[in-house]
N, C-alpha and C positions, 0 to 999 in steps of 0.2 A: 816634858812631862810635868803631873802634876807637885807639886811641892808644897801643898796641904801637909795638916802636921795633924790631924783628927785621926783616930783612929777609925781603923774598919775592921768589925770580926770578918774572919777567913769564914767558910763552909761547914771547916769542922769546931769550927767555935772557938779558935785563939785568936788571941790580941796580932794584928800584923807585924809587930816586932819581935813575934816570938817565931816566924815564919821563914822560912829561906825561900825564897821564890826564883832565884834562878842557879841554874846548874851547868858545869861546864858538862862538854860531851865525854869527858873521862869520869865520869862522877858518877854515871845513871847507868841504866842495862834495861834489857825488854822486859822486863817484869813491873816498871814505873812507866805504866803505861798509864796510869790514870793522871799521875801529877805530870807527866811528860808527855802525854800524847805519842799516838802509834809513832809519829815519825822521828821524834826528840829518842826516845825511847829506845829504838833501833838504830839510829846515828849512834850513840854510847854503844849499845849493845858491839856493834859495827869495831866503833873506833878500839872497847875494848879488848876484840879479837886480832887488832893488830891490821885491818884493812886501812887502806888510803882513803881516809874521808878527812876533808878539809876541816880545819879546826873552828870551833865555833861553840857555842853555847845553848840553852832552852830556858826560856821563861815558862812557869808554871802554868797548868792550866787553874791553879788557886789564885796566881796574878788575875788573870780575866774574871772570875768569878767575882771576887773583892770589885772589880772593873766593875762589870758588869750590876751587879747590884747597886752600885754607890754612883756610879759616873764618873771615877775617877779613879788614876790607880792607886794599889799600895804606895803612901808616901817612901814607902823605901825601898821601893823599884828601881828609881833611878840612880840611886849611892851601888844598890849592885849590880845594873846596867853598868853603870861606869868602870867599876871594879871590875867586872868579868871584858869588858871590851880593852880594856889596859893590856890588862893581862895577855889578851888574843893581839890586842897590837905589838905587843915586847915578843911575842912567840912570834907573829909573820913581820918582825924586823921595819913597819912602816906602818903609819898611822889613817885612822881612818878619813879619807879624802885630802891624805897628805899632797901639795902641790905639783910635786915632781916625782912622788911614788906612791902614789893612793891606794892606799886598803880598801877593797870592795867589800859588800857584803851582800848576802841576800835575807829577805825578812822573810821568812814562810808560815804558814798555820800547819796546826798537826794536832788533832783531834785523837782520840781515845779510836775511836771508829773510824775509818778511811770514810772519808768523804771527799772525792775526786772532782776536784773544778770548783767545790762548793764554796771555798771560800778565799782569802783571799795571798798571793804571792807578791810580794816587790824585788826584782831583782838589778845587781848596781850599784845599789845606795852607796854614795861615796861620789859618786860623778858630779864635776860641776863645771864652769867655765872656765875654770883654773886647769880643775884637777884630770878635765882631760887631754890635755896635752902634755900631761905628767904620764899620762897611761899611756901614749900616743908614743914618746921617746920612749918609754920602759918598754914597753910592748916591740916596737922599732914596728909600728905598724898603726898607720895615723885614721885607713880605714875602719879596722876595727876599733879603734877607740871613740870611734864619734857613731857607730852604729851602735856602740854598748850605750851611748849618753843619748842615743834617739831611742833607746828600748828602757833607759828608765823616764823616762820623758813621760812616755807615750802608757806607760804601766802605771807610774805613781800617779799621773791626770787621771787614768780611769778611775784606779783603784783607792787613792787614798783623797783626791779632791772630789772625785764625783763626776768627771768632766767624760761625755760620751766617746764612746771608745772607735763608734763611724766616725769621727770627726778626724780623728789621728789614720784609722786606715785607711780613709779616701784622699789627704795626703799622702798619703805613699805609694795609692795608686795612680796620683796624681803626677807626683814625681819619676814613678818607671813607667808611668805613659812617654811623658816629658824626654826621657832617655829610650823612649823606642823598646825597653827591655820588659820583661814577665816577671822575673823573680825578684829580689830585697837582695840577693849574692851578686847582681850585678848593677847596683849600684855603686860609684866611686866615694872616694872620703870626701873629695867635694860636692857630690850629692846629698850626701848624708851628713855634711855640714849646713847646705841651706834648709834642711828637712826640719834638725835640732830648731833651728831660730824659725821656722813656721810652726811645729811643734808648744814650745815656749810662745809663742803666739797664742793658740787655742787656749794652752792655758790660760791665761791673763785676760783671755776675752769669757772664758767660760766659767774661772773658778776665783774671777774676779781678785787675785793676786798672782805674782811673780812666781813659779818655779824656785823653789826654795834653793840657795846655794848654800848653807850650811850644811855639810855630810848628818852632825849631829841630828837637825832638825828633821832630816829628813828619815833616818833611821825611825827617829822617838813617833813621827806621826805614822810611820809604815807598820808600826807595832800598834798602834793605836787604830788604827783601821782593820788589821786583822783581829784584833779582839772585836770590833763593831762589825765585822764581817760572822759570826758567829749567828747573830741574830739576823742578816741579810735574809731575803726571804727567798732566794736558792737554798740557802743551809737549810730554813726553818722546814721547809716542803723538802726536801730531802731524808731531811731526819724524820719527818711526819711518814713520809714513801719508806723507809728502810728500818722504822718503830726503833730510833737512837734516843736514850732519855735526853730532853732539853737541856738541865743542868749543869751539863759537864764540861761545858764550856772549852778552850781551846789552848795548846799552848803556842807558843811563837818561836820558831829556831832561826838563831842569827847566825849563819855562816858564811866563812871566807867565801869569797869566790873563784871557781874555775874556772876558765874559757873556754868553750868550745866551739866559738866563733872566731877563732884566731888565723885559721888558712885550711888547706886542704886537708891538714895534720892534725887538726883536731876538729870535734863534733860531739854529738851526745846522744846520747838512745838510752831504750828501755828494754828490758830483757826480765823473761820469764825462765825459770829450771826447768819450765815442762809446759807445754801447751796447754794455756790457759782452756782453748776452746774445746780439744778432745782428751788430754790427761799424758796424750803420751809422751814421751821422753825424748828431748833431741834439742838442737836449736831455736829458737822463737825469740821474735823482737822484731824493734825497728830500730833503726841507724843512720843518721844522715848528719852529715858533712856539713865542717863551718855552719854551726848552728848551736842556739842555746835550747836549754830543755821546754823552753814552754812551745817551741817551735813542731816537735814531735807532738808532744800530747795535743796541741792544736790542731794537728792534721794540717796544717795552712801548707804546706810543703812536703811532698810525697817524698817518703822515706826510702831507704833499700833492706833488704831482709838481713838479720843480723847476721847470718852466716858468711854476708859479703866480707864484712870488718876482716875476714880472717883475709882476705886480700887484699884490703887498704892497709893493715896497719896488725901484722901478725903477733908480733909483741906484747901487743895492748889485749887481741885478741885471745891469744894463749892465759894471758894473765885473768882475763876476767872469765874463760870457762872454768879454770881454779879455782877462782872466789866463789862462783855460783856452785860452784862442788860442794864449798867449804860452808855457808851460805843453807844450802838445803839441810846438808846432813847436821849441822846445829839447831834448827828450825824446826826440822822434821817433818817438813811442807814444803809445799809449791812456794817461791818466794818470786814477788814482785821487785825489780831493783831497776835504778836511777841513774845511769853515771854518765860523765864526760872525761870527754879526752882532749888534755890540753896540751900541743906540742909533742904528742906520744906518752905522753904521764897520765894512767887510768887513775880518775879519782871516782869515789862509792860517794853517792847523790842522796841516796834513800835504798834500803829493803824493808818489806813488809810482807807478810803472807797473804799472795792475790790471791784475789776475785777470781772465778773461774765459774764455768757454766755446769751444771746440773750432772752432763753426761760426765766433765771431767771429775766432776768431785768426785764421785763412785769410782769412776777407774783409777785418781790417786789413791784414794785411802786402802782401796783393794791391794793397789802395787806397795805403798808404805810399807802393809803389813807383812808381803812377799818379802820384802827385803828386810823384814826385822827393825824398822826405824820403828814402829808404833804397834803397842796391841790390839785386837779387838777393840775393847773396850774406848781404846780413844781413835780409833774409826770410828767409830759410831759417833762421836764427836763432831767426827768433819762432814759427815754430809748433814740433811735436814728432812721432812717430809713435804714442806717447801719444792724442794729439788724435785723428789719422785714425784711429786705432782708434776710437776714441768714435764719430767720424761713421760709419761703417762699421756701428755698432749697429742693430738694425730701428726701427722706428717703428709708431706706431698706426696700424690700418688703416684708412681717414676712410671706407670705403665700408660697414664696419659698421655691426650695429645697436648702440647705445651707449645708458645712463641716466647721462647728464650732471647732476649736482646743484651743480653749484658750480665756479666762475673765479676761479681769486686771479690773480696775478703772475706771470707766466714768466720765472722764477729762470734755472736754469738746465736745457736743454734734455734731450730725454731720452723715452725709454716706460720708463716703472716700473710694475710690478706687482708687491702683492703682501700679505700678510695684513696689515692694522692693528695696530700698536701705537703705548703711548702711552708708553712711556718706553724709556731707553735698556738698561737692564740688561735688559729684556724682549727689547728688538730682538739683541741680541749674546746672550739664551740661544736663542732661536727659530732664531737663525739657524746657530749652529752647528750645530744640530741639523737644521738642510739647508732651514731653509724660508726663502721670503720674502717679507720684512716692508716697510713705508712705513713711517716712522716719523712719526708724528701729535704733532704740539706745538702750544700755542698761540706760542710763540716758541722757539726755540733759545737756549742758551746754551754758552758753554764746556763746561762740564761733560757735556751731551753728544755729545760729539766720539765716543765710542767708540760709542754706537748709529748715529748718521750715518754711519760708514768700513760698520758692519754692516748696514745698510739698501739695499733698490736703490733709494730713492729718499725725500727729503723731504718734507714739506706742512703747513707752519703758519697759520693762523689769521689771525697778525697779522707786519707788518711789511714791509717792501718789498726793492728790488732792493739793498738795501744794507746790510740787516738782516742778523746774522749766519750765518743758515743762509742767505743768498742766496749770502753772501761764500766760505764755507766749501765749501760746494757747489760753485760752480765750479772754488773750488781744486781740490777732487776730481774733478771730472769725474759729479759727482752729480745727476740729476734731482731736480729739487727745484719744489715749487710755493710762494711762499708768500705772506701776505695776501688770504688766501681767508676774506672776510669772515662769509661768509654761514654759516659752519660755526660750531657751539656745540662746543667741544672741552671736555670732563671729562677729566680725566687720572684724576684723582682715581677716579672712580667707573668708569675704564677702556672711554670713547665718547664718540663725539660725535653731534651731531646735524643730518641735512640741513635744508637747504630742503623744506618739505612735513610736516617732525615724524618722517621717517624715520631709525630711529636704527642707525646702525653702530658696532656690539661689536665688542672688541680679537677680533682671530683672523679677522674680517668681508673678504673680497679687495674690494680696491680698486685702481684704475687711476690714475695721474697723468701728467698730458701736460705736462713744464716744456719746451714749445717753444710751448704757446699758454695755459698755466695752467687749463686743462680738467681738471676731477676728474669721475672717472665710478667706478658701481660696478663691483662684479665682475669679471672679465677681460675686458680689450680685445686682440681677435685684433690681432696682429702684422705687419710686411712689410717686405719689406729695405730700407735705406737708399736714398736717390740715389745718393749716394756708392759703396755696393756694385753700383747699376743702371750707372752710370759704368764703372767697371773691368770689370764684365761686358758692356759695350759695348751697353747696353739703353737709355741715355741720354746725352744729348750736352748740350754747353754752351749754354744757352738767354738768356730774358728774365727767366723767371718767379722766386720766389724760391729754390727750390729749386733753378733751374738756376744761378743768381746763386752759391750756395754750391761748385755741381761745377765752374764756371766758375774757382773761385780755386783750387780743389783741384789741377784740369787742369793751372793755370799754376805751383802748385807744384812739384807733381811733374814738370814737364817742368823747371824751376828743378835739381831735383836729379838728374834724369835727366844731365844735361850736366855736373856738377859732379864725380858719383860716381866712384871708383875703382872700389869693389865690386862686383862682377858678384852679382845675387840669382837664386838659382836656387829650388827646389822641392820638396818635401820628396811624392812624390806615389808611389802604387804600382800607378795603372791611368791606361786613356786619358782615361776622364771627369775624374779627378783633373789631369792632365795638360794636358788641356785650358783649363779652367779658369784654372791657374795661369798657363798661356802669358798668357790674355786678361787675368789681370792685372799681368804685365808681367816672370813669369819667364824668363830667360834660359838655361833648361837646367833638370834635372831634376841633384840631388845628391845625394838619396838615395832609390832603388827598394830599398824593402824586403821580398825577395823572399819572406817566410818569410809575409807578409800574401797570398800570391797561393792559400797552399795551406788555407785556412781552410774551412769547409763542405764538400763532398763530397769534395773533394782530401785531406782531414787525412787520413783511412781511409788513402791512399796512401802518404803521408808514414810515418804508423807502422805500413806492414807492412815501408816498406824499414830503418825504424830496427830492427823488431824480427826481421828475416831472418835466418832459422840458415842456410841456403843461401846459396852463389851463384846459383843460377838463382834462387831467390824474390826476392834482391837486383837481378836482369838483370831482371825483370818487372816488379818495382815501378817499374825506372830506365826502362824501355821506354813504359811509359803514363804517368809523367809526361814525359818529352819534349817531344810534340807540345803540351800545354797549355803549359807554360813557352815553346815558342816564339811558339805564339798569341798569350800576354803581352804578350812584348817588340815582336812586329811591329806591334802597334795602338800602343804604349805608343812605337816609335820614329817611329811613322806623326804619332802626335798632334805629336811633338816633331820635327818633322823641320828637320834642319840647325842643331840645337841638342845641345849634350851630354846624355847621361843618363847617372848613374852608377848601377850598379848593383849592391848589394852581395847578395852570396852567401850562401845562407841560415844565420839569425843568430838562431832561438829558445831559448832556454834550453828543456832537452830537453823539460821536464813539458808542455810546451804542445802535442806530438802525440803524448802518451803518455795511456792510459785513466788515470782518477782512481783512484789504489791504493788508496782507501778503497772505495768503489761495487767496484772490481774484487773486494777483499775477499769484501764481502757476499756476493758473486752467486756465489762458488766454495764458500762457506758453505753458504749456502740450498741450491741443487744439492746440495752433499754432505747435507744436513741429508733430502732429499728421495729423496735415492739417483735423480738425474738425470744422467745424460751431462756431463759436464765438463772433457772433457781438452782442449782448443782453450782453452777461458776460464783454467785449470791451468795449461796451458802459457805462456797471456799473460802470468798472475800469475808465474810465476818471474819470466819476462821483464823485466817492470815492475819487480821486486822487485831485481832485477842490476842496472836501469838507476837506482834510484831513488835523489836525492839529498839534503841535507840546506839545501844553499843552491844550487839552479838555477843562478841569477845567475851565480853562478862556477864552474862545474859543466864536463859536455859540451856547449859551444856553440861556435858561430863556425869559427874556422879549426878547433880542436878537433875536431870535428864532421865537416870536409870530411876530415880525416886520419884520422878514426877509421872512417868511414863508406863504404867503397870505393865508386867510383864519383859520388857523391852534387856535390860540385864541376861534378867534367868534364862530368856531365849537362847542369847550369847552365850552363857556359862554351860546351857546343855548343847549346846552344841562342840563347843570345842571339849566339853566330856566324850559325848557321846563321837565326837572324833579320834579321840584318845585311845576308847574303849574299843575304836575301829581298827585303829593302827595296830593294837597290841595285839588281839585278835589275827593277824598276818605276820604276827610274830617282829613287829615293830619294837622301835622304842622312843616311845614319842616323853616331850618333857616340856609341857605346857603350863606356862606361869602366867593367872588372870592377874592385869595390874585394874585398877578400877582412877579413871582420871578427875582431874580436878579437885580433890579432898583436899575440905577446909579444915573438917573439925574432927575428930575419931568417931564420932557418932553417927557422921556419912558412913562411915568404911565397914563400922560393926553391925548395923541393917544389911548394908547387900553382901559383906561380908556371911552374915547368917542366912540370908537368902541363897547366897551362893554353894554355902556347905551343904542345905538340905539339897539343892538340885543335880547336887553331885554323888550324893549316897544314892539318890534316888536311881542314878545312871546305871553306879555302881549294884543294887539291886537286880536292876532289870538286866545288865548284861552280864552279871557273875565276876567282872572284871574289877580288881586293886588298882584303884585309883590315886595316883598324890599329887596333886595340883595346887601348887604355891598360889598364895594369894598377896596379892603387893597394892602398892599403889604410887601414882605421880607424886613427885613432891613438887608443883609447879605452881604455888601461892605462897607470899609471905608467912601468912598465919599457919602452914600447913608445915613450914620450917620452925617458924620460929616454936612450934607445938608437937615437934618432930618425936619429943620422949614419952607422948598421950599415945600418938598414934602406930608409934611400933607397936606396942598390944596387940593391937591387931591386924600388924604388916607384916611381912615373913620378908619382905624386900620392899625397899626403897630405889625409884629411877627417878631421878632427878628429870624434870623436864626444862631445860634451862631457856627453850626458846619463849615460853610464856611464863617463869619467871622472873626473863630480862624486862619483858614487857611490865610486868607487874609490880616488880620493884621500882622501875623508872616512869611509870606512870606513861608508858611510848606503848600507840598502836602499831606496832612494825608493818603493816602494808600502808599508813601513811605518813610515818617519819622519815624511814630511807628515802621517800624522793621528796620532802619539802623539809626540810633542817639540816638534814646530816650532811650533808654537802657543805654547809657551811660550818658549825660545829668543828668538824675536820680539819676544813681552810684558817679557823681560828685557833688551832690547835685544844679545845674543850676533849674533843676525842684524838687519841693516838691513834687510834682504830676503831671502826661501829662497834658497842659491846654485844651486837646481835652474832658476830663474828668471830672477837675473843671473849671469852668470858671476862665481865667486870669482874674483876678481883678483890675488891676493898669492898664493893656494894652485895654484888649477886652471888660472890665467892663467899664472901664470912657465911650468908646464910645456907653454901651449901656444906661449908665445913663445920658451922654450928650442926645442922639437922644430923650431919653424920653422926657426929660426937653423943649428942641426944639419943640420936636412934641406937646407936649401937651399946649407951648405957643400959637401957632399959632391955634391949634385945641384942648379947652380944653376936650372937651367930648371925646378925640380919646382913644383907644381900644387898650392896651396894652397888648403883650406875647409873648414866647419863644417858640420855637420851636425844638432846635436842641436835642442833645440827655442831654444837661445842665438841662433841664426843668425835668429832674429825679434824678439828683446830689444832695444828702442832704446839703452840702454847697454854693451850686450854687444855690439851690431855697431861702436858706435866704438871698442871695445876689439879687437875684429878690424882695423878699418881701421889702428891702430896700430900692432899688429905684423904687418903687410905679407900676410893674405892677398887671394889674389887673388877668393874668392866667400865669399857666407855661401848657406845652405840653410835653409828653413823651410817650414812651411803653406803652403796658398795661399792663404789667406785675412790672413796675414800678411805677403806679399811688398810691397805698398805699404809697408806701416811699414819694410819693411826698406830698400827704395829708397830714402825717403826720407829714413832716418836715412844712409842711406851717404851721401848728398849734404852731408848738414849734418856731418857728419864731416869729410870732404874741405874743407868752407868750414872749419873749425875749424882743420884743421891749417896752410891757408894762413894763417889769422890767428897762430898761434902762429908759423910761417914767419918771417912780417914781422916779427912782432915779436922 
C-alpha cells in the first residue's frame, strides 16, 4: 500500500488523520451501513449477537472514497491494516501465511447496496509455496490444501492481475478430462498439484510477473482491486440498472477463513427464512458438499436442497434453523445468509435482508404484520409500485396448447417470451434492434449483467435459487428459470438440446414460465394477471394461491389508501378509458385530451376549420363539430360521475390535422404532369405550405391555436357546458375543469379565460342550469413557471405538464432523443435514468416546486397536479408528495402504482417528521 505522507480530505471534509477507517467486527452493528457496507455492517451486527462468524475486520467505504478520488489510499490505512490484522493474528493463535500454520483470509467488497457478483472477492490469501504445506500437515489433508492454493491462484490472476479467467477454467477442464473425471471433487492432491504450477504458469505469461508469495502483498493488492472493482463496469451498469448513487463507494471485509472444502463433513450453502420466490415460510436454500462459497452462487456445480443438511450433518442443521429464527425476528425481514461448515462447526458467512420477487414481497410484509414483527406503516416500506407493476404483467395461459420439454427451478416469476440466445453481446444487439430474446446460459456470471437487463427473461442449465442469475434476477424484477437439468446448452456452437434430441437454434422462440420453472417451445398465448383481474373487480380475495397473493395486494393497498395524501387521478380521453381507471381506484380524470377525440373521420373536420379562408366555412366546420364534442363529454362525465375531470383544450402541434406536404406535393405534381383538375388540392397546398412548420412542438399549438383560430376554444368550452348542463339535467353530477394548454404569459389565459366565462353564462342562460366550471391551466413552459405568481390571477388550478416541460427545460424533442442519444448518455452514466421517465429533480423539479410556491402565494386555495406521464413514476410521485401537490394524473393502468407509492410517501414523511 501506499506510503505517501500528503494529505487527502475524506467525503465529509476531514483531514485523514482525523479518520478511523477500519473497524474490527465487534466494533460496528447494521446501522453503519454507510461507512461499513451492507456486509461489514451485518458481520458486527452478527458477531454482536453472539453468532459464530469468524473474526475479522471492515475497511471503510470513506478508505475507497479517499481511494478513489486521489489514486491512492489514506496514508494511514496501512498502520491500521496492520494493527487490526495483529490483533486478529494474536486472537487465531497463527500468523498470516505463517509456514507451518497459516492464517487464511478472505478479501471481499460490501457495498451499502447489495450488489451480487458485481464486484470483486479474493478468497485464501495467505497461500504460498511454503505456506501450503503448513495447511496440508494442519489440515492432515494435503488434497485440500493444494485445491485451496489452486482457487487462490486462479481468483487473484482474474480478479486482481487482470489475467482471463477461460484461461484458468480450460485448465481444469483440461486436467479432469486428463483424469477421465467431470467434477473439480475428483481430482487427487497430485492433480491439483500439477494444476497450481500450470496455473502460476498463466500467470507469469499473462500478467507478466510471478504469483506474488508474500501473504502480506497479496492481501494489500486484493484490497486494492476491490476498491478499483467499485468502478468496474459490471458495478458501474449495475448500479445504473438498480438507480445506486455512484458515490458511495465500497467497503472491504477481511476475514479469517473457514473451510468448507475440507471432506464430506464440511460444505457451504446459502439459506433464505422464507422463500425468496413466493413469501412463504419453510425451508429454502442450497447446500453442497466439500465446497467453498463461490462454488454455490456460481452455479458451476449443482447443489442439494437445504433441507437435505438435516440428514448430512443434523447438528449443524438444527443449529443454523435457530440462527435463522434468531436472525429474522431481529431483522424483521426475510434474511439472506452465508455460511459454511467446516468439520461440523457452522460458521455465519454473511446475512442481509434478501431480494425477493414482487409476489413474495407482498405476501411477507402481509404475514410480518400478522405476526406483530412490523406495522402498517413499515409494510408499506417493503414492498414498492415497482413490484405491483410486475404483478400486474400477464401470465401464461395454462388452458393452452403448450410443447413443455424441460422444468428447472423457479427463480424468479414471470412469462417470458422470446427468441434464444446464447450469449450476452447477442442478447443487447438483437434486442435493440426491437426483438426478443431469453438469454440461454449454462450458468450466469457477472460479466453478463448487460444481456440479462436486455433479455425478457433468463434460463440456465445449472444452478439453483441462489445461483447468480436467480440472485440477480429478482433484483430485477426478471423472469428467470434456472437448473433446468435436462437441457444440453452449447454456447459455443450457438444451441442447446431438449429432452427427446430436439435441438433449438439461437433465433428458435421459446417460452419460460419462472413462477413454475416450465420451459416450453414457441410462443405461449398470454392472459392478464390476478392482480390486473383484482383492480378490474373480476376477482376477489380467496383461499387458493393466486388468491393468497391478491389477498396481500387488497391489504396493501387499502394500507396506502388510508395513509395517502395524493389524490391519483386518470390520465383518460373517452368513457371506456374512463371507466376503467374509476375501477382501478381513480379519483377523477386529469387530463382529457381533447385533440385524441378528433382522430379518424373527425380529423377531415378539424383541418377544414384550420384551413378556412371564410367565416362561414369556419361557422360550419364549428357547427358539426359541436354536437360530437358534447357526445364526448356527456358519456365521459356520465362514466365519472361526481368526480372531477379535467379537461384540456385542444393541444396538437398543428402537423397532426394537417395533409402530409410531401404526399400533398406529389399529387398537385402528377395532376399538373397529367393536365387533371387541381385547384381544391392547389389551394390546400398553398394552405399547408402558409401553415407549415419547421419544429411543430413549438409552433401553432395550445392556447396559440385557440387565439389564432376564431371560434375553435368557445366551441369546446360550450360544449363541455352545455354537456354539464346535460348531465345535471338527468339528475347527474358532473365536475368539469377547463384547463387551457401551453400558457406562456397571464394574458394568454385572461382572453379565453374571458371568452370562456361569457360562453358559459350564456349556457347557463339558455338552459336555466348553475353552472361552476373551474378554469386552470398547463404549467408546461419555463416562463409559464418561472411566472407561476402573474398567472394564478387567473388560474383556479395548476396541472403541471411535465412531459413538455422536460422537453422544454432541456431543450430535447422526446420523439427524437430517446432513440439517438439516450442510449448513450445512460451507458456514460450523464443519466441515472431518462428524465422523460423520472422527473429531473435539480432542473424540471425546482421549476415545479418554484411555480407551486408562487402559485399558491398569490392563490392560496389553488389546485394542484401533474399530469404528464411523471404522475405514474414511483419516485416522481414522492417528489410530488413533497412539494405539496394535491393529485398526480397517469394511465390507468398505472393508477395502483401511484396510490401506492403515495401512501408510502406520506409513511416516509411522517418518518422523517419524528425524526
Amino acid at each position: 500500500m501506499s506510503e505517501n505522507k500528503d494529505l487527502h480530505p475524506t467525503t465529509s471534509g476531514q483531514s485523514v488523520e482525523d479518520v478511523k477507517f477500519v473497524y474490527d467486527f465487534t466494533e460496528g452493528n447494521k446501522d453503519l451501513k454507510d461507512l461499513l457496507g451492507g456486509k461489514g455492517a451485518n458481520l458486527a451486527e452478527m458477531t454482536n449477537l453472539g453468532l459464530p462468524v469468524p473474526p475479522g475486520f471492515t475497511i471503510t467505504t470513506e478508505a475507497c472514497k479517499v481511494y478513489l478520488a486521489s489514486g491512492e489510499e489514506p496514508p494511514a490505512l496501512r498502520d491500521e491494516v496492520s494493527a487490526h490484522l495483529a490483533a486478529l493474528e494474536q486472537k487465531m493463535g497463527k500468523k498470516l501465511g505463517q509456514p507451518d500454520n497459516p492464517l487464511l483470509v478472505s478479501v471481499r467488497s460490501g457495498a451499502k447496496f447489495s450488489m451480487p457478483g458485481m464486484m470483486d472477492t479474493v478468497l485464501n490469501i495467505g497461500l504460498s509455496d511454503e505456506s501450503v504445506q503448513g495447511l496440508a500437515q494442519q489440515a492432515g489433508d494435503e488434497r485440500f490444501a493444494w485445491d485451496s492454493y489452486r482457487r487462490l491462484i486462479q481468483m487473484f490472476g482474474k480478479t486482481v492481475l487482470g489475467v482471463d479467467g477461460d484461461l484458468f477454467e480450460e485448465a481444469l477442464d483440461k486436467a479432469k478430462a486428463a483424469k477421465k473425471v467431470t467434477v473439480d471433487t475428483d481430482l487427487e492432491a497430485a492433480d491439483l498439484k500439477k494444476l497450481v504450477t500450470t496455473f502460476k504458469k498463466i500467470v507469469k505469461k499473462e500478467a507478466g510477473r510471478e504469483f506474488p508469495q508474500d501473504p502480506r502483498e497479496q492481501m494489500d493488492l486484493a484490497i486494492k482491486a476491490v476498491f478499483d472493482s467499485w468502478n468496474g463496469e459490471r458495478a458501474k451498469l449495475y448500479r445504473r440498472q438498480e438507480r445506486i448513487p455512484h458515490d458511495l463507494g465500497t467497503a472491504v471485509n477481511v476475514c479469517s477463513m473457514v473451510f468448507g472444502n475440507l471432506g464430506p463433513d464440511s460444505g457451504t450453502g446459502v439459506a433464505f427464512t422464507r422463500d425468496p420466490a413466493s413469501g412463504h415460510q419453510g425451508v429454502y436454500g442450497d447446500y453442497l458438499q466439500n465446497a467453498q462459497g463461490e462454488d454455490v452462487v456460481a452455479g458451476i456445480r449443482n447443489t442439494v436442497p437445504l433441507a437435505e443438511l438435516e440428514k448430512i450433518d443434523k447438528k449443524s442443521y438444527d443449529q443454523l434453523m435457530q440462527i435463522m429464527e434468531t436472525l429474522e425476528n431481529h431483522y424483521k425481514d426475510l434474511c439472506d445468509i452465508e455460511f459454511t461448515i467446516e468439520r461440523g462447526q457452522l460458521w455465519m458467512l454473511q446475512t442481509r435482508v434478501g431480494k425477493r420477487t414482487a409476489g413474495a414481497a407482498f405476501r411477507i410484509a402481509t404475514q410480518l404484520v400478522d405476526q406483530g414483527l412490523i406495522d402498517e406503516t413499515e409494510a408499506l416500506q417493503r414492498v414498492t409500485g415497482a413490484q405491483l407493476a410486475q404483478l400486474m404483467f400477464p401470465r401464461f395461459d395454462e388452458q393452452a396448447k403448450v410443447e413443455q420439454v424441460a422444468r428447472g427451478i423457479a427463480a424468479s416469476p414471470g412469462a417470458a417470451v422470446g427468441k434464444a440466445v446464447f450469449d450476452s453481446y447477442t442478447a443487447v444487439k438483437w434486442s435493440r434492434s426491437g426483438e426478443k430474446v431469453i438469454l440461454v446460459r449454462r450458468e450466469t456470471n457477472p460479466d453478463d449483467l448487460d444481456g440479462m437487463i436486455a433479455a425478457e427473461g433468463i434460463l440456465t442449465s445449472r444452478g439453483g435459487k441462489t445461483s447468480h442469475a436467480a440472485v440477480v434476477a429478482r433484483g430485477m424484477g426478471k423472469t428467470c428459470v434456472c437448473g433446468a437439468e435436462e437441457l444440453e446448452v452449447d454456447t459455443k456452437r450457438r444451441r442447446m438440446t431438449v429432452p427427446g434430441g430436439h435441438v433449438v437454434e439461437e433465433g428458435d422462440v421459446i417460452s419460460i414460465d419462472g413462477s413454475t420453472g416450465k420451459v416450453y417451445l414457441g410462443e405461449v398465448p398470454v392472459v392478464p394477471s390476478p392482480v390486473v383481474e383484482y383492480f378490474e373487480g373480476r376477482m376477489h380475495p380467496g383461499a387458493d394461491d393466486a388468491d393468497e397473493l391478491v389477498e396481500a395486494v387488497h391489504r396493501m393497498m387499502a394500507f396506502a389508501d388510508r395513509k395517502r395524501r395524493l389524490r391519483v387521478r386518470a390520465n383518460a380521453d373517452n368513457a371506456e378509458d374512463a371507466l376503467r381507471a374509476r375501477r382501478f381506484g381513480a379519483q377523477g380524470i386529469g387530463l382529457c385530451r381533447t385533440e385524441h377525440m378528433f382522430l379518424g373521420d373527425r380529423r377531415e373536420l378539424v383541418e377544414r376549420l384550420i384551413l378556412a379562408d371564410t367565416e362561414e366555412e369556419r361557422e360550419a366546420s364549428l357547427k358539426a363539430l359541436l354536437p360530437l364534442q358534447k357526445q364526448d363529454f356527456v358519456e365521459l362525465f356520465e362514466a365519472m360521475d361526481g368526480l372531477p375531470v379535467t379537461i384540456r383544450l385542444l393541444d396538437p402541434p398543428l402537423h397532426e390535422f394537417l395533409p402530409d406536404i410531401t404526399e400533398l406535393s406529389v399529387r398537385v405534381a402528377l395532376a399538373e404532369a397529367r393536365q387533371e383538375p387541381h385547384e381544391n388540392e392547389l389551394r390546400l397546398l398553398q394552405a399547408v405550405h402558409r401553415l407549415h412548420e419547421q419544429n411543430p412542438m413549438l409552433g401553432l399549438r395550445g392556447v396559440r391555436l385557440g387565439l389564432v383560430v376564431p371560434g375553435l376554444f368557445t366551441m369546446q368550452v360550450r360544449a363541455i357546458a352545455e354537456a354539464a348542463a346535460e348531465r345535471k339535467a338527468a339528475k347527474g353530477d358532473p365536475r368539469a375543469e377547463i384547463m387551457i394548454p401551453l400558457v406562456g404569459t397571464v394574458q394568454e389565459l385572461e382572453i379565453v379565460r374571458e371568452e370562456a366565462d361569457q360562453v358559459i353564462a350564456e349556457v347557463q342562460a339558455a338552459t336555466g342550469t348553475q353552472l361552476k366550471l373551474a378554469i386552470g391551466t398547463m404549467i408546461e413552459l419555463p416562463r409559464a413557471a418561472l411566472t407561476a405568481g402573474q398567472i394564478a390571477e387567473a388560474a383556479e388550478f395548476f396541472s403541471f405538464g411535465t412531459n413538455d416541460l422536460t422537453q422544454t427545460v432541456w431543450g430535447f424533442s422526446r420523439d427524437d432523443v430517446e432513440a439517438s442519444f439516450f442510449t448513450a448518455y445512460l451507458e456514460k452514466g450523464i443519466f441515472g435514468v431518462s428524465p422523460f421517465e423520472t422527473i429531473d429533480k435539480d432542473g424540471v423539479g425546482s421549476l415545479v416546486k418554484a411555480a407551486a410556491q408562487a402559485g399558491r402565494a398569490t392563490r392560496p386555495d389553488l389546485k394542484l397536479g401533474v399530469c404528464g406521464e411523471h404522475g405514474g413514476d414511483p419516485e416522481s410521485v414522492h417528489f410530488f408528495h413533497e412539494v405539496g401537490l394535491d393529485y398526480v394524473s397517469c394511465s390507468p393502468f398505472r393508477i395502483p402504482v401511484a396510490r401506492l407509492e403515495a401512501g408510502r410517501a406520506a409513511c416516509q414523511s411522517e418518518g422523517s417528521d419524528h425524526r
